[in-house]
N, C-alpha and C positions, 0 to 999 in steps of 0.2 A: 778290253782296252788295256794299252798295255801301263802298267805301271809307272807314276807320278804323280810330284806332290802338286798335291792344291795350289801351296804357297807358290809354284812354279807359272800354273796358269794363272794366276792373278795378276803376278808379275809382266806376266805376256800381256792380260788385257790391259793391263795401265800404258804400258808402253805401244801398243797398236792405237790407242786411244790419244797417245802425244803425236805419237806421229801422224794420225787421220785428219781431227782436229782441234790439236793443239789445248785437249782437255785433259788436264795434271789430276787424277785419280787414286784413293790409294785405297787398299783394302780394309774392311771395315767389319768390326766383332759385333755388327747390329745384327739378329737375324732375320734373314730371308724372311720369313713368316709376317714380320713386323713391316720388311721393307715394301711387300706386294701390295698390300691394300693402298700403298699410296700412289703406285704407278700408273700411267697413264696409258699405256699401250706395252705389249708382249708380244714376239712374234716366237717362234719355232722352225728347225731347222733340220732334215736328219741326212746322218751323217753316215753313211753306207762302202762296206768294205773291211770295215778289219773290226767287227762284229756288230756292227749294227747303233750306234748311239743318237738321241736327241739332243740337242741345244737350245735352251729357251733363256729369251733375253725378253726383260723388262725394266721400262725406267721411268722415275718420276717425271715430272714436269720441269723442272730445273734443270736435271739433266739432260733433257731432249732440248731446252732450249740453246743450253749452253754447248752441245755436241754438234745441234744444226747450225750454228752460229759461226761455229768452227770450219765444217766442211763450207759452208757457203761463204763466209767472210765478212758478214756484216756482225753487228753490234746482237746481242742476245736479247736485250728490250725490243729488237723487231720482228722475231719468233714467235709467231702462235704454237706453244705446245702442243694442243689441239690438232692442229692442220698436218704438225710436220709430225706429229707421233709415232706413225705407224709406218711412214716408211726410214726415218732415224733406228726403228728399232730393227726391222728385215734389214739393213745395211749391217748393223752391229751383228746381226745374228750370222750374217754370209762371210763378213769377216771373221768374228770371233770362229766360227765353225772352222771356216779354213785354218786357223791357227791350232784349236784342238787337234787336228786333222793333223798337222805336224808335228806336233808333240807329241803324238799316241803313236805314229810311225816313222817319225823320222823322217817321213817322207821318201822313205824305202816300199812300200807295200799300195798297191791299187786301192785308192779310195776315192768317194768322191762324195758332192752335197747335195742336197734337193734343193726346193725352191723355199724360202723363208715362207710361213705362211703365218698371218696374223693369229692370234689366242684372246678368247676374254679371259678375263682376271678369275675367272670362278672356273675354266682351265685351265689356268698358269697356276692356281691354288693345287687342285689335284694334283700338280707334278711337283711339287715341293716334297709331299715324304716320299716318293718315289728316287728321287734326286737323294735324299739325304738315307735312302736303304741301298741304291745299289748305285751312286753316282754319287754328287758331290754338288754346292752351293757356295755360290761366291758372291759377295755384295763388296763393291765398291763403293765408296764418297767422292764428290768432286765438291767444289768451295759452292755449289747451287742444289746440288741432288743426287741421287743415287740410282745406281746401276747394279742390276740382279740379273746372276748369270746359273743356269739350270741346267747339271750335264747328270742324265740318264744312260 
């Protein structure tokens, strides 16, 4: 992959995140470790072409309420975190992927993404030191809950 900061992709999810739905995120010195056991749902993503990387996106319940609340338009008290879990986090994971995907190339080199595929928590665990030996973890805050983002 090629070379960039953290601080850089963070920056990209907070902002894909205002623009999708309109959820004000900002990054956050909790760690990852801390922030998994609270999440509700994780999905996975890889990302194939210019060496090979995963993306695992996991989020609380707050955050899944407050993101689906967003893309759909209603109030976030009418969100079952629950229901909308699993497919709020495969959309985070397709986007956030295609955005790595341009940040690592430019969007000069043949790349492309798989299908999101959902993770339990005691899989999205095993890829935390993974992510933090040869890739990188990022936790955002939003004013309801938190967003874990896992690039191997």
């Amino acid at each position: 992959m090629n070379a960039f900061a953290i601080d850089s992709f963070a920056g990209i999810v907070s902002h894909a995140l205002e623009r999708m739905a309109f959820v004000v995120a900002e990054p956050s010195d909790e760690p990852a470790a801390a922030v998994l056991p609270l999440c509700v749902a994780c999905a996975a993503i890889r990302l194939a072409g210019f060496g090979g990387h995963d993306l695992t996106v996991a989020a609380t319940p707050g955050f899944v309420r407050e993101f689906a609340s967003g893309m759909l338009g209603v109030d976030a008290d009418e969100i079952d975190a629950a229901e909308h879990a699993d497919a709020a986090v495969a959309e985070l994971a397709n986007v956030l992927g295609g955005e790595l995907v341009m940040l690592a190339t430019a969007g000069d080199a043949p790349a492309s993404l798989g299908i999101p595929q959902p993770l339990r928590l005691a899989e999205a665990a095993a890829l935390l030191d993974a992510a933090a030996a040869t890739g990188f973890q990022v936790v955002l805050a939003s004013d309801t809950g938190k967003l874990l983002v896992l690039v191997r």
